[in-house]
N, C-alpha and C positions, 0 to 999 in steps of 0.2 A: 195168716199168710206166710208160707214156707219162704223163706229167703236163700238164695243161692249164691254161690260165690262162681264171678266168672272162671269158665274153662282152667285150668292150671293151677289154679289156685287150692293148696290143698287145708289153707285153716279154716276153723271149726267156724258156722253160722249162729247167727244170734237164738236161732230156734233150735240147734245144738245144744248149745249153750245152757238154752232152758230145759233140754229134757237133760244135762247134766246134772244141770243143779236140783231141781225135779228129783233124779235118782240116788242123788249123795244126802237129801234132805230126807225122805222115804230111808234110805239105810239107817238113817240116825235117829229113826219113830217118831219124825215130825208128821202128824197127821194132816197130810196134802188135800183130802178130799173135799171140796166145796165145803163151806163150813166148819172145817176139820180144826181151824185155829193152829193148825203147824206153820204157816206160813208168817202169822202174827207173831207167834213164839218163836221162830227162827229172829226173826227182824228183833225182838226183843233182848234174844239170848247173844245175836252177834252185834248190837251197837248198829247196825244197817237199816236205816230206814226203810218201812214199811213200801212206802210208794218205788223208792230203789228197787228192792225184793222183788214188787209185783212185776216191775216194768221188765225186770230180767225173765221172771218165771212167764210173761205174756210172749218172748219172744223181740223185746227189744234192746237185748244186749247191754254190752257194761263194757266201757272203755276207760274207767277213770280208776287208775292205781291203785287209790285209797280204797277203794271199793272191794278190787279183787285182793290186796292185800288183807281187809278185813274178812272177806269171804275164807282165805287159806287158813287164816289166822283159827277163823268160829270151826271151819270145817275139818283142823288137825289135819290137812293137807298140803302137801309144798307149791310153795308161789307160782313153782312153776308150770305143773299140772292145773293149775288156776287160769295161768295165761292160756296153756295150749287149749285149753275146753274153753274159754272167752272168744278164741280166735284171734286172741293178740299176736300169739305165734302159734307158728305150724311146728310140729314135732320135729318136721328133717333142720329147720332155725331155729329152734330148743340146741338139736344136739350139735347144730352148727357153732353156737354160741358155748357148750359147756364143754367142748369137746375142737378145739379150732384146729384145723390143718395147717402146720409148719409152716412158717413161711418158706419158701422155695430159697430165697439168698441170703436165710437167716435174720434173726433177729435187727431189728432198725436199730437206729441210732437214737438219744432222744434230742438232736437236731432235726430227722427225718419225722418222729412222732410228730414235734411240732408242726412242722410243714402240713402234713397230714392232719391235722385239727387247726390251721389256717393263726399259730400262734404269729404273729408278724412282727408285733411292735417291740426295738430289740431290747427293750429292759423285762419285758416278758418273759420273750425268750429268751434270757440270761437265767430269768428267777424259774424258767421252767426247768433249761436245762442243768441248770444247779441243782435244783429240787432231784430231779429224775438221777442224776449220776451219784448222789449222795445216798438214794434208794438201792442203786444195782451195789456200789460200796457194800451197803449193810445186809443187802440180802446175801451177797459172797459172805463175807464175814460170817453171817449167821449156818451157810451150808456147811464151813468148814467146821465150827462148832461142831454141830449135829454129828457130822461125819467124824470127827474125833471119840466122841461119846457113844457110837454103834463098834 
C-alpha cells in the first residue's frame, strides 16, 4: 500500500524510503532478490536488526535516530541524505537548517536565546547567560588568532 503525504508536503514516504534503501543496498551487491540473503547480510553487516530492515524495505518507514544513524553509518553516507530519503526532513528543511537566513535585526542576545528556549528560572538564566557570553568571548578571541596567523 503506496502511502502519500498530504498536498504540500514535500518529504519523502515511507515507500520512498524503501525503494531508497532498496537502491543504495542493490549498489552495494547486496543480493535483494526473494531469497537472495542481501537483506539478512545487510542487517548482519550494519548491527540493524533483521525485523528493523524488513519493516523499512516493506514500506513502513523508520523514525527512530538510532536506526537512521546506524543506516548512514553501514551505508558510507551523510546522516543527512539518511534523513531526507527517511522523510524525517524535506531537502528545502535540510538546507533550511545547514544554510540559515540572517537574522533580519541581527544576531540575539543570549538573554533573548534564553527567552526563546523558555529558560525562566533566574539561576538558570544567570548560568545560561554566563555560559553563552563566556562562548561569544572565546570565539572572538579565537577569530582574532586565526586572523593574525593568515
Amino acid at each position: 500500500m503506496e502511502q502519500s503525504n498530504p498536498q504540500g508536503n514535500d518529504r519523502a514516504t515511507p515507500a520512498e524510503f524503501a525503494r531508497w534503501l532498496r537502491d543504495q543496498l542493490e549498489r552495494r551487491d547486496y543480493d535483494m532478490r526473494p531469497r537472495g540473503g542481501g537483506q539478512g547480510r545487510f542487517a548482519a553487516d550494519s548491527g540493524i536488526g533483521a525485523a528493523t530492515i524488513s519493516r523499512i524495505l516493506n514500506g513502513q518507514g523508520a523514525q527512530d535516530i538510532k536506526v537512521l544513524e546506524a543506516l548512514a553509518s553501514a551505508l558510507g553516507v551523510p546522516l543527512a541524505e539518511v534523513l531526507v530519503a527517511a522523510g524525517v526532513l524535506s531537502r528545502p528543511e535540510l538546507a533550511a537548517v545547514q544554510n540559515p537566513a540572517p537574522r533580519p535585526d541581527g544576531p540575539i542576545t543570549p538573554e533573548q536565546a534564553a527567552a526563546e528556549m523558555g529558560i525562566d528560572d533566574p539561576d538558570d538564566l544567570e548560568h545560561f547567560v554566563n555560559t553563552a557570553e563566556f562562548l561569544i568571548r572565546r570565539r572572538a578571541r579565537n577569530r582574532k588568532g586565526r586572523a593574525a596567523e593568515n
